[in-house]
KEKE-179133 format. One record per residue (C-alpha): x, y, z; residue in three letters; residue number from 1. Coordinates in pm, whole numbers. Layout:
(rec (X; Y; Z); ALA; NUM)
...
! end
This chain:
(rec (-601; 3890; -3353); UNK; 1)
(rec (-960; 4004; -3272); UNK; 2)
(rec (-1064; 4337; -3105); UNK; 3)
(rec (-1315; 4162; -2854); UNK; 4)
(rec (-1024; 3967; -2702); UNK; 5)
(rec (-718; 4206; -2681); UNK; 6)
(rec (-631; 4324; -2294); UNK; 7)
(rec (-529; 4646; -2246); UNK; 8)
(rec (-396; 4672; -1928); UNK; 9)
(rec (-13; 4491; -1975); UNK; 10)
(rec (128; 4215; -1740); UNK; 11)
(rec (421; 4212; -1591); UNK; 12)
(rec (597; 3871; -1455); UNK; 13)
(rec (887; 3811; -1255); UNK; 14)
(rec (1147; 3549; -1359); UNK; 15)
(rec (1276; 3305; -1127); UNK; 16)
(rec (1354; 2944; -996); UNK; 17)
(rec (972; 2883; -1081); UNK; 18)
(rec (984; 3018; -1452); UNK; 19)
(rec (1315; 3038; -1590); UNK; 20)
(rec (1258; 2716; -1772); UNK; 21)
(rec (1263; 2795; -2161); UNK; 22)
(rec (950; 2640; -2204); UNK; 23)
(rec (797; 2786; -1938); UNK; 24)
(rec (876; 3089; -2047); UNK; 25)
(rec (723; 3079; -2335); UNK; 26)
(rec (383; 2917; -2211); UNK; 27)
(rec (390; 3241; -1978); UNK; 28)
(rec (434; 3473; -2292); UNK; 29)
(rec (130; 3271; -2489); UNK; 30)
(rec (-106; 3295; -2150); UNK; 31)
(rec (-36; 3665; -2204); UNK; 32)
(rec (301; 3816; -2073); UNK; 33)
(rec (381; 4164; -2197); UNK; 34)
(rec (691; 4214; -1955); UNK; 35)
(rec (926; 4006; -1756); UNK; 36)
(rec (1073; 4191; -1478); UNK; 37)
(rec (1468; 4005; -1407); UNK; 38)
(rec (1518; 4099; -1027); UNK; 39)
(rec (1853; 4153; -950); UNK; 40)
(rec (1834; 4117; -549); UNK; 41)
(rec (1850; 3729; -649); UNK; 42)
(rec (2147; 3598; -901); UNK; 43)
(rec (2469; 3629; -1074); UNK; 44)
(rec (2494; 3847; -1376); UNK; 45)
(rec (2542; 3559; -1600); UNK; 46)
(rec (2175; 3360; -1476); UNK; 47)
(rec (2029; 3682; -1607); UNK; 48)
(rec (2208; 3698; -1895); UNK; 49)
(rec (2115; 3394; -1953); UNK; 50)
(rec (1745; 3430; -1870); UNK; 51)
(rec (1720; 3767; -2072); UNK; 52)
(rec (1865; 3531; -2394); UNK; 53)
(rec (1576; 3247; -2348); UNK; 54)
(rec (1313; 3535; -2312); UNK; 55)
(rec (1425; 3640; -2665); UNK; 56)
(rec (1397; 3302; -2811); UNK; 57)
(rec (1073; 3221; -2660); UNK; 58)
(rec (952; 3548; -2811); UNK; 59)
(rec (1050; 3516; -3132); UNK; 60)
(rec (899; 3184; -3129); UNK; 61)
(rec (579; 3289; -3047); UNK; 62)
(rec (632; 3600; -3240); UNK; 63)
(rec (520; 3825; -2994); UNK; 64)
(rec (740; 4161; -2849); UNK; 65)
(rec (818; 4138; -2515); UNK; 66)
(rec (1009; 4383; -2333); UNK; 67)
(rec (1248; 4304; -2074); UNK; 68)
(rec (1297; 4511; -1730); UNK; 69)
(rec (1557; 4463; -1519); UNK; 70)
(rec (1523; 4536; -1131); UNK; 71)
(rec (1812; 4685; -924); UNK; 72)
(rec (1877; 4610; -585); UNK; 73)
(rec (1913; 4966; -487); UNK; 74)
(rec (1992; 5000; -114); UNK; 75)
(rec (1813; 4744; 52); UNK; 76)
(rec (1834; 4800; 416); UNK; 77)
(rec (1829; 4474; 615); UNK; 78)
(rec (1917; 4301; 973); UNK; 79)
(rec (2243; 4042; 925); UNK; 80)
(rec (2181; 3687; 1053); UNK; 81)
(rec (2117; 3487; 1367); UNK; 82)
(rec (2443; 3229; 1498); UNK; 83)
(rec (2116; 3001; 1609); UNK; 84)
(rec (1833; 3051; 1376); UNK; 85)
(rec (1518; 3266; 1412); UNK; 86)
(rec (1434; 3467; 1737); UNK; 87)
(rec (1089; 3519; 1868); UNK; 88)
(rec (1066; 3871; 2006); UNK; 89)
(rec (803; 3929; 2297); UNK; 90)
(rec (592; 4282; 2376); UNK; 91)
(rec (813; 4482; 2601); UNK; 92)
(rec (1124; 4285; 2542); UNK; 93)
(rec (1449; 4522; 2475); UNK; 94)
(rec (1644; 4414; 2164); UNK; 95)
(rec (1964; 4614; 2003); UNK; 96)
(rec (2008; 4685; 1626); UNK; 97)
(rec (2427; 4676; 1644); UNK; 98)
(rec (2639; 4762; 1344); UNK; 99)
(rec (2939; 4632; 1516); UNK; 100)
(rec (2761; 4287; 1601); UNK; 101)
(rec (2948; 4029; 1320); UNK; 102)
(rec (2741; 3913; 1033); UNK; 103)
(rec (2639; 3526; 1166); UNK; 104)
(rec (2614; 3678; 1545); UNK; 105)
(rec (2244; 3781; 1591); UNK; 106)
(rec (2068; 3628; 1896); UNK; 107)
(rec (1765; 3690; 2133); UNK; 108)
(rec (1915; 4069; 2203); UNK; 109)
(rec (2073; 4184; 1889); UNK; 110)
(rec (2160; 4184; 1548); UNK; 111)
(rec (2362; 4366; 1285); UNK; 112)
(rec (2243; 4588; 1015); UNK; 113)
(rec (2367; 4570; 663); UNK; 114)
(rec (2266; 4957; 602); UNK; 115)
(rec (2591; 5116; 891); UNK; 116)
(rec (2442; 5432; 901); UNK; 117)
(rec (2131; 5373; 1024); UNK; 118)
(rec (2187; 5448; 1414); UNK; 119)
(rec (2250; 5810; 1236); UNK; 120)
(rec (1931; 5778; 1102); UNK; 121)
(rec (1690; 5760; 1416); UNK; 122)
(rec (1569; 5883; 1696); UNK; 123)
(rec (1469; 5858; 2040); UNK; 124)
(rec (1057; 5779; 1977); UNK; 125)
(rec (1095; 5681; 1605); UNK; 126)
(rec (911; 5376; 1544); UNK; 127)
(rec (1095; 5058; 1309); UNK; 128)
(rec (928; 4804; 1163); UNK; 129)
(rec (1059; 4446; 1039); UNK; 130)
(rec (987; 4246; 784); UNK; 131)
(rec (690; 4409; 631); UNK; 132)
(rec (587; 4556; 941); UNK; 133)
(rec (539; 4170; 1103); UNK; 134)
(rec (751; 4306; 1412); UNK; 135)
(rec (701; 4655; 1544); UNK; 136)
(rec (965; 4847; 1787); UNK; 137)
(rec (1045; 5208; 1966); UNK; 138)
(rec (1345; 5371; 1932); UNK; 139)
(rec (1456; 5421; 2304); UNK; 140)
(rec (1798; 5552; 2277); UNK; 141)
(rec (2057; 5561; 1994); UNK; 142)
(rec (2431; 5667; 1914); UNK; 143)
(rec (2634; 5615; 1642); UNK; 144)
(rec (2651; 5237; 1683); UNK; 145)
(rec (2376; 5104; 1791); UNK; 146)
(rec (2002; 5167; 1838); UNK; 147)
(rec (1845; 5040; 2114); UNK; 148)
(rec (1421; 4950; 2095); UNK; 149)
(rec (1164; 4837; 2225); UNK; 150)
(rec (930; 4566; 2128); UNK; 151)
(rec (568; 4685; 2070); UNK; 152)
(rec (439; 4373; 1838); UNK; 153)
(rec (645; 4082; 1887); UNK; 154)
(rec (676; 3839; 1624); UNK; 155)
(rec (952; 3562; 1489); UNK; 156)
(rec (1248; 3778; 1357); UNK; 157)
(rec (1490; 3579; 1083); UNK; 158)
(rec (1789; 3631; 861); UNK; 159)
(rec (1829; 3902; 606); UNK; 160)
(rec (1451; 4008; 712); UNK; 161)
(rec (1367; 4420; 575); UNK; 162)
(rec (1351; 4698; 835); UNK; 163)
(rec (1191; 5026; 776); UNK; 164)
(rec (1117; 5352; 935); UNK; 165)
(rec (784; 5460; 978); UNK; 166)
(rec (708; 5770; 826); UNK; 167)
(rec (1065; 5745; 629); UNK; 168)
(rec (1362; 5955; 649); UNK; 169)
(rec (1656; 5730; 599); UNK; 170)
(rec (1943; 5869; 420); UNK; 171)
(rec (2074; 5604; 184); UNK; 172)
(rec (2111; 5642; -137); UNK; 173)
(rec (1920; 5461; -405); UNK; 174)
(rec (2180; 5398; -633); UNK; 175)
(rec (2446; 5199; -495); UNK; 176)
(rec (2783; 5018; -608); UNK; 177)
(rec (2652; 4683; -659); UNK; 178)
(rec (2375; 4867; -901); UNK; 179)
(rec (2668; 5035; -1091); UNK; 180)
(rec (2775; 4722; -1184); UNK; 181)
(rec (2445; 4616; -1218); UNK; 182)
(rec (2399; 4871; -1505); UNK; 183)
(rec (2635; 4705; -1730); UNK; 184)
(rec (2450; 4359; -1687); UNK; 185)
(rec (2115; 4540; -1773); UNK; 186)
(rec (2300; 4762; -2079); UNK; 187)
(rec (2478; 4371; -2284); UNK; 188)
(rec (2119; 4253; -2225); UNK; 189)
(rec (1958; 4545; -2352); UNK; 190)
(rec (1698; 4562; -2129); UNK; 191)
(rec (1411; 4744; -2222); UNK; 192)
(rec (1400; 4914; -1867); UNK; 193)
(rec (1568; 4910; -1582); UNK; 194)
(rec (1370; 4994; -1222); UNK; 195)
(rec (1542; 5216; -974); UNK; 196)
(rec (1493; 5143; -570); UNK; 197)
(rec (1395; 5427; -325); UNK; 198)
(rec (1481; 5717; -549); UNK; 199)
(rec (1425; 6043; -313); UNK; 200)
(rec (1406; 6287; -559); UNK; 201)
(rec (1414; 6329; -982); UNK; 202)
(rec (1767; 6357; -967); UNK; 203)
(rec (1852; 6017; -865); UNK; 204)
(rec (1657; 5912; -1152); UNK; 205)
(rec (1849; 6143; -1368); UNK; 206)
(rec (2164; 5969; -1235); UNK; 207)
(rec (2031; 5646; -1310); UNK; 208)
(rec (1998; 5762; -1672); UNK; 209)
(rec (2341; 5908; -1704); UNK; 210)
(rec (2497; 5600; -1549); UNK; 211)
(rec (2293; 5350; -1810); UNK; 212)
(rec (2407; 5565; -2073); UNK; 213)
(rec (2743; 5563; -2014); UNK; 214)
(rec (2711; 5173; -1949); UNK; 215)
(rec (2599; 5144; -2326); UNK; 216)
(rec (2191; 5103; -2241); UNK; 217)
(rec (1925; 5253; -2402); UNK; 218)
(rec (1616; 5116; -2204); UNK; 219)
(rec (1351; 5377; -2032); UNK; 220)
(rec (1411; 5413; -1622); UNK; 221)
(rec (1105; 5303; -1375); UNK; 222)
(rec (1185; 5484; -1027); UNK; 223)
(rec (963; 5260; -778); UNK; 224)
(rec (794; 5476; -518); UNK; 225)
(rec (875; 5289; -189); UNK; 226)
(rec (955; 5613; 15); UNK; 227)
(rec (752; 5797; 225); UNK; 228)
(rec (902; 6151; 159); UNK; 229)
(rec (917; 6085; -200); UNK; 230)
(rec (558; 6156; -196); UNK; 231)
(rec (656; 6523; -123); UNK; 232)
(rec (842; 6545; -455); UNK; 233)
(rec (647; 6333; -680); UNK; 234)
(rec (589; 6544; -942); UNK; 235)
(rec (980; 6597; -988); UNK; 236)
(rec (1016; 6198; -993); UNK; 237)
(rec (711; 6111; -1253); UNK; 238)
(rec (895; 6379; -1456); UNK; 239)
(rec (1225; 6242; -1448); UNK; 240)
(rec (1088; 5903; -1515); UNK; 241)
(rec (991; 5709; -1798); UNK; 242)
(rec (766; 5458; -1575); UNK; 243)
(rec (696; 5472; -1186); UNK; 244)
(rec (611; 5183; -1015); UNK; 245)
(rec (377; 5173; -738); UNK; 246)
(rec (536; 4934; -472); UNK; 247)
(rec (326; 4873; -213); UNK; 248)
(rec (521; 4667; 26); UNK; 249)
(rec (803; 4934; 143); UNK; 250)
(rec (585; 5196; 64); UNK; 251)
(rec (279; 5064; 277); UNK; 252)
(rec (514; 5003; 508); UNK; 253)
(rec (648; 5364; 563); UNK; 254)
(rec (327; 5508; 538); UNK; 255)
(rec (59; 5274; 663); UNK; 256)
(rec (-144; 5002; 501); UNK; 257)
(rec (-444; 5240; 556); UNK; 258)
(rec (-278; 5530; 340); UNK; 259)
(rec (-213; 5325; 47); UNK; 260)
(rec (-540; 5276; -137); UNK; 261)
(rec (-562; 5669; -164); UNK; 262)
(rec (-205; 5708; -266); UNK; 263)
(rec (-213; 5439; -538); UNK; 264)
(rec (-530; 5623; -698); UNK; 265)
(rec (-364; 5925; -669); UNK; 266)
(rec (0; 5794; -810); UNK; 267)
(rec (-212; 5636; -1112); UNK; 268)
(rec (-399; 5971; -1171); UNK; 269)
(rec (-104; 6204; -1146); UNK; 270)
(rec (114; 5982; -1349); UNK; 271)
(rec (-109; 6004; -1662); UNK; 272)
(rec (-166; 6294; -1650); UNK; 273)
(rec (171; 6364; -1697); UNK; 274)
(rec (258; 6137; -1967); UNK; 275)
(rec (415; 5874; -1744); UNK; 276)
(rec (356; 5521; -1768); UNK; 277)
(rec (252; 5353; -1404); UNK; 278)
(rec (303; 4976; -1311); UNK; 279)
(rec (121; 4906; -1004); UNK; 280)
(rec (280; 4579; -817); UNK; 281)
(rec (308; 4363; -483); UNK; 282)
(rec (129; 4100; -396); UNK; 283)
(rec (-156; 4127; -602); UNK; 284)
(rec (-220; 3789; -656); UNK; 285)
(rec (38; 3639; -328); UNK; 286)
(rec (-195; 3340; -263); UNK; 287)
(rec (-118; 3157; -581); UNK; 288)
(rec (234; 3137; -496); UNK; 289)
(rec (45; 2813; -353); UNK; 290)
(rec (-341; 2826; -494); UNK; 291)
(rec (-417; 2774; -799); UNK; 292)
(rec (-698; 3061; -829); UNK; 293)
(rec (-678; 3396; -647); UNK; 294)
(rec (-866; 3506; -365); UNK; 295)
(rec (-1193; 3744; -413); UNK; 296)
(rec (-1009; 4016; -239); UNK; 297)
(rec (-691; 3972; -496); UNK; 298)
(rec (-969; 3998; -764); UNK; 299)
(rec (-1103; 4307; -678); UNK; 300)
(rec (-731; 4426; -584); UNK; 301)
(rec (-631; 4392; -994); UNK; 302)
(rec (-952; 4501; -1092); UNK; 303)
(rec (-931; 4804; -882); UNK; 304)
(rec (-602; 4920; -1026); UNK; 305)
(rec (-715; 4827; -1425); UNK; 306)
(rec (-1006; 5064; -1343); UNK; 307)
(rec (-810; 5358; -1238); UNK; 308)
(rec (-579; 5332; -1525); UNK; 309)
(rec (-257; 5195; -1432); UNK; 310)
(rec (-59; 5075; -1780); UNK; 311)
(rec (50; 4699; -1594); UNK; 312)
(rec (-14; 4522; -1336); UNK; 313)
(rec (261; 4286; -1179); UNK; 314)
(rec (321; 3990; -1068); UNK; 315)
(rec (652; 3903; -837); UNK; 316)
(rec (653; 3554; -601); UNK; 317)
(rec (362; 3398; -769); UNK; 318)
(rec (572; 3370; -1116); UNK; 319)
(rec (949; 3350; -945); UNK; 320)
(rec (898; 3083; -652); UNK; 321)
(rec (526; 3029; -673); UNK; 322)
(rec (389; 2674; -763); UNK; 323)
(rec (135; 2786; -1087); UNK; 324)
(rec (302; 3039; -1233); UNK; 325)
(rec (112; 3003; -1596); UNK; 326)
(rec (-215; 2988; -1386); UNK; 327)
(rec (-134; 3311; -1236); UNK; 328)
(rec (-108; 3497; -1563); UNK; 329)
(rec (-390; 3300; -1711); UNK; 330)
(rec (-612; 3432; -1384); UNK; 331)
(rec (-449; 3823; -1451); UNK; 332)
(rec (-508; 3829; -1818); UNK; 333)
(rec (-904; 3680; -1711); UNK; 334)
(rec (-962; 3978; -1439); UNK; 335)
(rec (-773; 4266; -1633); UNK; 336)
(rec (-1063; 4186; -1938); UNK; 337)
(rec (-1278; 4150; -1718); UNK; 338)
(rec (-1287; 4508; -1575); UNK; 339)
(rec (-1189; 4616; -1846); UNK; 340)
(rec (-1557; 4592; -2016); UNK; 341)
(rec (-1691; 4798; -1757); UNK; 342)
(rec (-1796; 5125; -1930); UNK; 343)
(rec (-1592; 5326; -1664); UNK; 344)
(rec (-1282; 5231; -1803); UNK; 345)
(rec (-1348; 5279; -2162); UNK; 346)
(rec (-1378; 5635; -2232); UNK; 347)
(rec (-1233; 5916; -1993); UNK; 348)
(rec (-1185; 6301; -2082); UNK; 349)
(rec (-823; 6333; -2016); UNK; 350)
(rec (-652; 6655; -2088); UNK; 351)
(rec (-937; 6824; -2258); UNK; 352)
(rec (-828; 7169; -2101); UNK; 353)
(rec (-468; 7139; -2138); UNK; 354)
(rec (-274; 7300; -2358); UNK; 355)
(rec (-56; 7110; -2605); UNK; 356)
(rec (356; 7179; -2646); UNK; 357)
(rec (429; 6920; -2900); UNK; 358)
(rec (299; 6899; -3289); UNK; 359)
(rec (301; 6476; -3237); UNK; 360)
(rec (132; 6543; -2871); UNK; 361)
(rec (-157; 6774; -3026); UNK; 362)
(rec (-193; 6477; -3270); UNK; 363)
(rec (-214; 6223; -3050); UNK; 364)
(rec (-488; 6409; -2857); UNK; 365)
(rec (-733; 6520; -3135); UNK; 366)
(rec (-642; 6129; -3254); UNK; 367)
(rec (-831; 6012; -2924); UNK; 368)
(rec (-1108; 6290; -2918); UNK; 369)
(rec (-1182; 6186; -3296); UNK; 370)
(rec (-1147; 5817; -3241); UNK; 371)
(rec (-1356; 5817; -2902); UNK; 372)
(rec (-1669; 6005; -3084); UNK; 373)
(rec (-1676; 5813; -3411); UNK; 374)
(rec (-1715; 5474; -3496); UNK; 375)
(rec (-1355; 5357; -3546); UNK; 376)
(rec (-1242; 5062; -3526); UNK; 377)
(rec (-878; 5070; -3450); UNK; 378)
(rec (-616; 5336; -3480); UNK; 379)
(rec (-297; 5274; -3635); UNK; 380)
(rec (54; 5490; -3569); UNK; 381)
(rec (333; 5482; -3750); UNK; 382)
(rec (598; 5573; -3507); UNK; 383)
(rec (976; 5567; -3487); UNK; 384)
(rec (1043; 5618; -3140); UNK; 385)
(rec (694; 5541; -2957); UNK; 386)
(rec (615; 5904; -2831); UNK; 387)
(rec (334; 5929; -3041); UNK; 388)
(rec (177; 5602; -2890); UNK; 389)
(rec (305; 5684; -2540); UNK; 390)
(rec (24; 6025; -2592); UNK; 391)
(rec (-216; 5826; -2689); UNK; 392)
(rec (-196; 5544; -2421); UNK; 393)
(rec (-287; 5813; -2153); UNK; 394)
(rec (-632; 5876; -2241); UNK; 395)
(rec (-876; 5614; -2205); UNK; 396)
(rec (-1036; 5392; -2458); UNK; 397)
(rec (-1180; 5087; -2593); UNK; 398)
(rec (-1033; 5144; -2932); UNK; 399)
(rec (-669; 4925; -2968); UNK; 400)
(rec (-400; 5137; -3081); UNK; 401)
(rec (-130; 4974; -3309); UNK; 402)
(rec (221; 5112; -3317); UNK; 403)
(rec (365; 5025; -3668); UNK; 404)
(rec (723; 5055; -3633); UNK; 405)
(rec (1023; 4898; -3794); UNK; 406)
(rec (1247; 4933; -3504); UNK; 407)
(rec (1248; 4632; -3260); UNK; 408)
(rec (1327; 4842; -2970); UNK; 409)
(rec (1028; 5043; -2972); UNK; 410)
(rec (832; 4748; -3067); UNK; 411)
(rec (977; 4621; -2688); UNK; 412)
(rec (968; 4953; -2547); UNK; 413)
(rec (571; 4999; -2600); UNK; 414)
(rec (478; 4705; -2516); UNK; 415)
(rec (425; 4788; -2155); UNK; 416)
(rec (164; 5085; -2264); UNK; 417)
(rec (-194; 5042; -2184); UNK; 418)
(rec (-410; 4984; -2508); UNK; 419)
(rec (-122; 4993; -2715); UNK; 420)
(rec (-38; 4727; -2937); UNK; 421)
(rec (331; 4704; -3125); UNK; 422)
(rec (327; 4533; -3520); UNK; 423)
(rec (623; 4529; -3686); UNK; 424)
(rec (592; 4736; -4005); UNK; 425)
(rec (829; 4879; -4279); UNK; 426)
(rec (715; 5049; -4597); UNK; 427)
(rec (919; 5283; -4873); UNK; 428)
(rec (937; 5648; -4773); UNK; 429)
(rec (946; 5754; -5119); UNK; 430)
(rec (605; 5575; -5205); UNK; 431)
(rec (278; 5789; -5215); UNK; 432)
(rec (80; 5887; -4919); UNK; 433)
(rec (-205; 5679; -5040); UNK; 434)
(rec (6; 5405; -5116); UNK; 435)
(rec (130; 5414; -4774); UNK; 436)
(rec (-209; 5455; -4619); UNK; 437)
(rec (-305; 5093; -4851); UNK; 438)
(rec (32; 4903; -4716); UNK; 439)
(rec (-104; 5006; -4345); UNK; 440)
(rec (-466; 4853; -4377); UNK; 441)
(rec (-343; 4583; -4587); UNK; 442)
(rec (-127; 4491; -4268); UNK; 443)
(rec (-426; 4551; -4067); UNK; 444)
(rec (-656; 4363; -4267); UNK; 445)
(rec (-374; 4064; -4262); UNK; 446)
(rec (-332; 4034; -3841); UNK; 447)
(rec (-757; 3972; -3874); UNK; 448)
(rec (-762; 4341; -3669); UNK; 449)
(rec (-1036; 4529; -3901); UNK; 450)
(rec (-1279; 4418; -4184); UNK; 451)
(rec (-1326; 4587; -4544); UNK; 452)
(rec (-1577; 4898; -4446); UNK; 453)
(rec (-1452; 4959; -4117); UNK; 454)
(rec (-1332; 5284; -4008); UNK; 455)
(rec (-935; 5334; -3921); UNK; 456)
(rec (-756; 5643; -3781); UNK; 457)
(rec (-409; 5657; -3935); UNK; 458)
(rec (-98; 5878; -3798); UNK; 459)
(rec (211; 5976; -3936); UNK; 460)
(rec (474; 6211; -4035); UNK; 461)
(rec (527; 6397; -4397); UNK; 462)
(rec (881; 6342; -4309); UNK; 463)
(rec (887; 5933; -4264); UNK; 464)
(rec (1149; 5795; -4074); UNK; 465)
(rec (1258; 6106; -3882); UNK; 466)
(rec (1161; 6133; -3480); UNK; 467)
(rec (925; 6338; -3392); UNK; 468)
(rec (749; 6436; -3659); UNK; 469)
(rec (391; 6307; -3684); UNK; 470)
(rec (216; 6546; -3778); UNK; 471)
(rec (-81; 6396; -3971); UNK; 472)
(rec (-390; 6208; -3888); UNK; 473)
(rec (-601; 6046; -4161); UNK; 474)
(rec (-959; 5856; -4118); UNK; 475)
(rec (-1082; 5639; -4416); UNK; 476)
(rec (-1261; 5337; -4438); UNK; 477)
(rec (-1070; 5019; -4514); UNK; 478)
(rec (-1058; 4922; -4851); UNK; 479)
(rec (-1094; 5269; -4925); UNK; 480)
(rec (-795; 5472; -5072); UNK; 481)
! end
């Protein structure tokens, strides 16, 4: 593994129909997958079972870590289904949103709604949008029942299509029955994470903690922002969190297409400077569901969110349905380097005025100040549960940081942090200090990651194999003791 070649910025790749082929999978993880994201909106628990066991093989095959996170539902508020197929609605037509109307019923005037609360919802004036804002109506009257609209930008309306309310507002919760159960799926495939849908506030993330808990998992929760009013309370969510995901389709849709540039650079910013890890996703690469090379504008999308810092970038339809998915990680992995090596991503000045409230955070920082303003080559933590590397990952660099852990888990779990690059290590605890610095450039020296000469950064704990408790940092020159 060379220096000149490693990616920081992680990808993350949805499993389905397209992909789910063992060998496919692992041709995806050898063009350069870091995550696979399992969405449950699509499939029984067993097909993910069963996916989540051939993304283990193929990773032990290629002997890489790959970390698995698991997508719930969460309440996904859509229109039931047409008796006749798709409708085309007309400007100024009147159409009916009916909770009463049966499930197969829909036709030119109406349709049902599988969210039954929704008439509660809304508003005289509010404005909905469907399917991605394609179709646009006005609220003209509502009751308990029904909602009544309408039409402002006709379109083609069909079965099971997404409705929204502009500007947000809707009172369902994101954690839902079907996502209970779902927890139990994501805990007996330990998956690494498991995303939460339309959280409002950091205490439905909480809950979604408790619940994997008590389901038996251990993964890290990613609350996706797709709310308009979460915005208010972000801080509260990116605290609760372990990852936030910046989902621009609901989100764009609740708050304008025209809003979201700002809000993604400001969701990547605030996130780490928190300490948060921050996926940004949706159609960032939608054309190769059926091209085999992106568009310009897709390029400069990805590049755009590598150079504001996000940790991953993701990739949904062009890996689960699309027609090249392995060309569609092969053309990620190409633009994430190549933004990468501009100079504005390298080196940032991240937290320089904060004040520290951890021992293993205070390391982490004067870690990155020392490694950013010498000439080291690589930096090398030895970490039990990853919060070491997690600090490190959120100020910016061209210098790869390994995590050197014997736990599998936290190999999985970091592999989704920008820069950061899991090895599986083990030494003796009772050996030396400079006997344990020798094991750690040996295995260094071994992956091809540093030459004799060069200059490392090492970090660890005087108490080995205890959490949180690096509390030492150590430069020397390999070959060295």
């Amino acid at each position: 593994m060379s220096n000149s070649v490693l990616r920081r910025t992680k990808i993350v790749a949805t499993l389905g129909p397209a992909s789910d082929d063992p060998a496919i999978i692992e041709e995806m993880i050898r063009a350069g997958v870091d995550v696979f994201r399992l969405n449950f909106s699509h499939g029984e628990s067993s097909e993910h079972i069963r996916r989540a066991e051939a993304i283990r093989a193929a990773a032990a095959s290629v002997r890489k870590d790959v970390a698995i996170l698991v997508d719930l539902q969460g309440p996904k508020i859509r229109l039931t289904r047409f008796k006749s197929g798709p409708v085309t609605l007309k400007e100024g037509d009147t159409f009916t949103f009916d909770i009463d109307c049966p499930d197969d019923d829909g036709d030119q005037h109406r349709v049902g709604l599988t969210y039954k609360d929704m008439p509660k919802d809304v508003s005289s004036g509010d404005v909905l949008l469907v399917d991605d804002g394609k179709v646009v109506l006005r609220v003209t009257e509502s009751d308990d029942r029904v909602i009544r609209c309408k039409v402002l930008v006709g379109g083609e309306v069909s079965n099971n299509k997404g409705i929204n309310r502009q500007g947000g507002g809707l009172s369902a919760a994101a954690i839902t029955e079907k996502d209970k159960s779902d927890m139990a799926t994501a805990a007996k495939l330990k998956a690494d994470y498991v995303a939460i849908s339309f959280p409002r506030d950091g205490e439905d993330v909480h809950e979604a903690r408790r619940l994997l808990r008590a389901a038996g998992g251990e993964g890290g929760i990613v609350a996706k922002i797709e709310r308009a009013e979460s915005l208010g309370v972000i801080e509260g969510i990116i605290s609760a969190a372990d990852v936030i995901m910046v989902a621009r389709g609901d989100l764009g849709v609740e708050i304008g297409d025209a809003e979201l540039p700002g809000v993604q650079k400001h969701l990547i910013h605030l996130a780490r400077g928190m300490n948060c890890v921050v996926i940004t996703a949706t159609q960032m690469m939608m054309s190769m569901v059926n091209n085999q090379i992106p568009t310009r504008a897709e390029v400069f999308d990805v590049a755009n969110a590598v150079l504001d810092g996000t940790d991953a970038v993701m990739l949904s339809d062009e890996t689960a349905i699309g027609k090249h998915p392995v060309k569609a990680i092969v053309a990620m992995d190409r633009v994430c380097k190549g933004a990468e090596r501009q100079k504005v991503s390298v080196i940032a000045r991240q937290r320089i005025n904060n004040e520290f409230t951890h021992v293993d955070e205070a390391v982490a920082m004067a870690t990155m100040y020392t490694a950013n303003h010498l000439r080291v080559r690589a930096i090398a933590a030895m970490t039990e549960s990853g919060a070491t590397v997690q600090w490190m990952s959120r100020v910016s660099s061209g210098i790869p940081i390994y995590a050197l852990t014997r736990h599998e888990s936290t190999r999985r779990k970091v592999a989704i942090y920008r820069g950061v690059y899991p090895v599986a290590f083990d030494v003796d605890p009772d050996k030396s200090h400079i006997e344990i610095n020798k094991a750690v450039t040996n295995e260094l020296l071994r992956q091809g990651t540093v030459r004799e000469g060069e200059m490392v950064i090492i970090t660890k704990g005087d108490m080995m194999r205890m959490l949180g408790h690096t509390n030492t940092m150590k430069i020397l020159r390999v070959g060295e003791t």
